[in-house]
LOTORLO-163560 format. One record per residue (C-alpha): residue in three letters; x, y, z; residue number from 1. Coordinates in steps of 0.02 Angstrom, whole numbers, plus 50000, padded with zeros to 5 digits. Each point is the difference from the previous one (the first is absolute). Example, Ala and Ser with C-alpha at 12.3 -4.5 7.8 and 13.67 -1.06 7.14 Angstrom:
BEGIN
aa,u,v,w,i
ala,50615,49775,50390,1;
ser,50069,50172,49967,2;
END
This chain:
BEGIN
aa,u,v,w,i
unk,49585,49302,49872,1;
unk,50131,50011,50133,2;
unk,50141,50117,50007,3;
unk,50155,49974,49915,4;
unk,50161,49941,50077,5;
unk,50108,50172,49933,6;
unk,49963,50107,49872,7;
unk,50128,50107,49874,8;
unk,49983,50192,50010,9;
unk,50130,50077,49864,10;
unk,50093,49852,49982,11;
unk,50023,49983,50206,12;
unk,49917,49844,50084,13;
unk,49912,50038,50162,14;
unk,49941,49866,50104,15;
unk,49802,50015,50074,16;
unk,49980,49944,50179,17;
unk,49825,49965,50021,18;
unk,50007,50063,50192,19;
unk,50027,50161,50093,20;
unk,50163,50080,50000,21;
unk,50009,50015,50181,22;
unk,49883,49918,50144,23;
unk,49872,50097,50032,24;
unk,49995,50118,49841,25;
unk,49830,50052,49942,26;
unk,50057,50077,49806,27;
unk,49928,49889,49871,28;
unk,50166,49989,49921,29;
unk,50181,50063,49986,30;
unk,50171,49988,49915,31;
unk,50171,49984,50046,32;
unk,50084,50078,49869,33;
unk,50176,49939,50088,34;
unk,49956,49819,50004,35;
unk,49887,50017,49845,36;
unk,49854,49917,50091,37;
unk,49799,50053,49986,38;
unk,49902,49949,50141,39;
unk,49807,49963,49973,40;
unk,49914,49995,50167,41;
unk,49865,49866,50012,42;
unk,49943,50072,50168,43;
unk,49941,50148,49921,44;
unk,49985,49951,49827,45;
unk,49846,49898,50037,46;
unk,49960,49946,49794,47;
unk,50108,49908,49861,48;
unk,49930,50159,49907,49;
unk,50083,50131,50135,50;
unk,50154,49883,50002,51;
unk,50013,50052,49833,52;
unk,49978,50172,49994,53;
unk,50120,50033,50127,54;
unk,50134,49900,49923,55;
unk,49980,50107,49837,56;
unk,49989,50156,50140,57;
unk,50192,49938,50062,58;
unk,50050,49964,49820,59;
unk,49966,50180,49945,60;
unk,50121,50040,50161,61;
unk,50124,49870,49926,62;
unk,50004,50100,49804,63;
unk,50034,50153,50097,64;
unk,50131,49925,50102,65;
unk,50104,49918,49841,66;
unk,49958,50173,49890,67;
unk,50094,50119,50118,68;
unk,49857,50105,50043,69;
unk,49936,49907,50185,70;
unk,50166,50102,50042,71;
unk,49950,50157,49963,72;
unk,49811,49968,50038,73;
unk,49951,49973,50197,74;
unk,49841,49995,50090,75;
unk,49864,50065,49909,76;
unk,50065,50079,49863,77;
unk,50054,49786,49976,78;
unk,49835,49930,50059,79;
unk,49907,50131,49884,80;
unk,50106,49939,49846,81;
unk,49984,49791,50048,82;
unk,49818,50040,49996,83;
unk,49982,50066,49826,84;
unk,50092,49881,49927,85;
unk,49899,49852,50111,86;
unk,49833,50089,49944,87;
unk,50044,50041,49838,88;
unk,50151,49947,49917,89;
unk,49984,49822,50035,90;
unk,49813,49968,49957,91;
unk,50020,50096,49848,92;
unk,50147,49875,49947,93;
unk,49897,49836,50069,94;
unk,49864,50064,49871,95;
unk,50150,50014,49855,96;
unk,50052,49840,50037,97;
unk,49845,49926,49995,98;
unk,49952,50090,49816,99;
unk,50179,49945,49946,100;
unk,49983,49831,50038,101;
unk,49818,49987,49930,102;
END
Protein backbone atom coordinates (compact mmCIF):
# COMPACT_ATOMS: atom_id res chain seq x y z
CA UNK A 1 0.00 0.00 0.00
CA UNK A 2 1.54 3.31 -0.81
CA UNK A 3 2.16 6.08 1.50
CA UNK A 4 -0.28 8.51 2.41
CA UNK A 5 -0.57 12.02 1.09
CA UNK A 6 -0.34 13.74 5.00
CA UNK A 7 -1.03 12.29 8.03
CA UNK A 8 -2.55 14.00 11.54
CA UNK A 9 -0.21 13.82 14.59
CA UNK A 10 -2.24 15.50 17.71
CA UNK A 11 -4.62 17.10 15.69
CA UNK A 12 -1.66 18.78 13.31
CA UNK A 13 -1.57 17.66 9.56
CA UNK A 14 1.89 16.98 8.26
CA UNK A 15 2.41 16.45 4.74
CA UNK A 16 4.79 13.14 3.62
CA UNK A 17 7.14 13.83 0.74
CA UNK A 18 8.04 10.61 -0.59
CA UNK A 19 11.73 11.94 -1.51
CA UNK A 20 14.82 13.09 0.30
CA UNK A 21 14.84 16.22 2.13
CA UNK A 22 17.83 17.52 0.52
CA UNK A 23 19.84 16.13 -2.72
CA UNK A 24 22.10 13.93 -1.81
CA UNK A 25 20.87 12.91 1.82
CA UNK A 26 21.43 9.34 2.79
CA UNK A 27 18.87 9.27 6.29
CA UNK A 28 15.99 7.07 5.57
CA UNK A 29 13.73 9.74 6.71
CA UNK A 30 13.23 13.12 8.44
CA UNK A 31 10.83 15.86 9.64
CA UNK A 32 10.46 19.38 9.40
CA UNK A 33 8.77 20.22 12.33
CA UNK A 34 8.59 24.07 10.92
CA UNK A 35 6.91 23.19 7.71
CA UNK A 36 5.22 20.10 9.28
CA UNK A 37 6.55 17.85 6.49
CA UNK A 38 7.99 13.95 6.92
CA UNK A 39 10.20 12.93 4.31
CA UNK A 40 10.41 9.07 3.39
CA UNK A 41 13.46 8.46 1.30
CA UNK A 42 12.93 5.90 -1.49
CA UNK A 43 16.68 5.87 -2.20
CA UNK A 44 17.34 4.32 0.93
CA UNK A 45 14.16 2.96 1.87
CA UNK A 46 14.45 0.22 -0.67
CA UNK A 47 10.80 -1.82 0.45
CA UNK A 48 7.01 -0.66 0.67
CA UNK A 49 7.64 -2.50 4.11
CA UNK A 50 10.76 -0.03 5.13
CA UNK A 51 8.70 2.86 3.62
CA UNK A 52 6.52 2.11 6.28
CA UNK A 53 8.42 1.73 9.16
CA UNK A 54 10.16 4.80 8.75
CA UNK A 55 7.15 6.83 8.28
CA UNK A 56 5.81 5.50 11.72
CA UNK A 57 9.79 6.22 12.85
CA UNK A 58 9.08 10.23 11.71
CA UNK A 59 5.56 10.06 13.15
CA UNK A 60 6.82 9.15 16.64
CA UNK A 61 9.17 12.45 15.99
CA UNK A 62 5.92 14.31 14.96
CA UNK A 63 3.85 13.23 18.69
CA UNK A 64 6.87 14.54 20.35
CA UNK A 65 6.99 17.63 18.42
CA UNK A 66 3.01 18.60 19.01
CA UNK A 67 3.36 17.20 22.94
CA UNK A 68 6.04 19.75 23.99
CA UNK A 69 8.61 17.34 24.87
CA UNK A 70 10.90 17.22 21.19
CA UNK A 71 11.80 20.67 22.95
CA UNK A 72 13.18 19.56 25.82
CA UNK A 73 14.45 16.19 24.32
CA UNK A 74 17.55 16.43 21.68
CA UNK A 75 19.77 13.96 20.18
CA UNK A 76 19.76 10.85 21.81
CA UNK A 77 18.09 11.27 24.75
CA UNK A 78 15.09 12.06 21.58
CA UNK A 79 16.16 9.27 19.30
CA UNK A 80 16.23 6.83 22.42
CA UNK A 81 12.55 7.89 23.33
CA UNK A 82 11.12 7.78 19.28
CA UNK A 83 12.48 4.32 19.44
CA UNK A 84 10.52 2.94 22.32
CA UNK A 85 7.56 4.18 21.35
CA UNK A 86 8.26 2.89 17.41
CA UNK A 87 9.25 -0.61 18.99
CA UNK A 88 6.87 -0.73 21.49
CA UNK A 89 4.16 1.61 21.94
CA UNK A 90 2.87 1.44 18.52
CA UNK A 91 2.85 -2.39 17.89
CA UNK A 92 1.35 -2.91 21.14
CA UNK A 93 -1.64 -0.49 20.04
CA UNK A 94 -1.76 -2.09 16.26
CA UNK A 95 -2.39 -5.43 18.27
CA UNK A 96 -5.35 -3.47 20.48
CA UNK A 97 -6.79 -2.31 17.56
CA UNK A 98 -6.84 -5.32 15.89
CA UNK A 99 -8.53 -7.32 19.18
CA UNK A 100 -10.94 -4.28 19.37
CA UNK A 101 -12.08 -4.43 16.07
CA UNK A 102 -12.36 -8.32 16.05
Amino acid sequence: MPLPKSVEVGGIKFKVVRGPKTKGDDDFGEIDTDKRVIYVNPLVCKTEETEWMTLKHEVAHAALYVSGIGYVLKGKDEEALVRMLEHIMMPSLEKLTLLENG
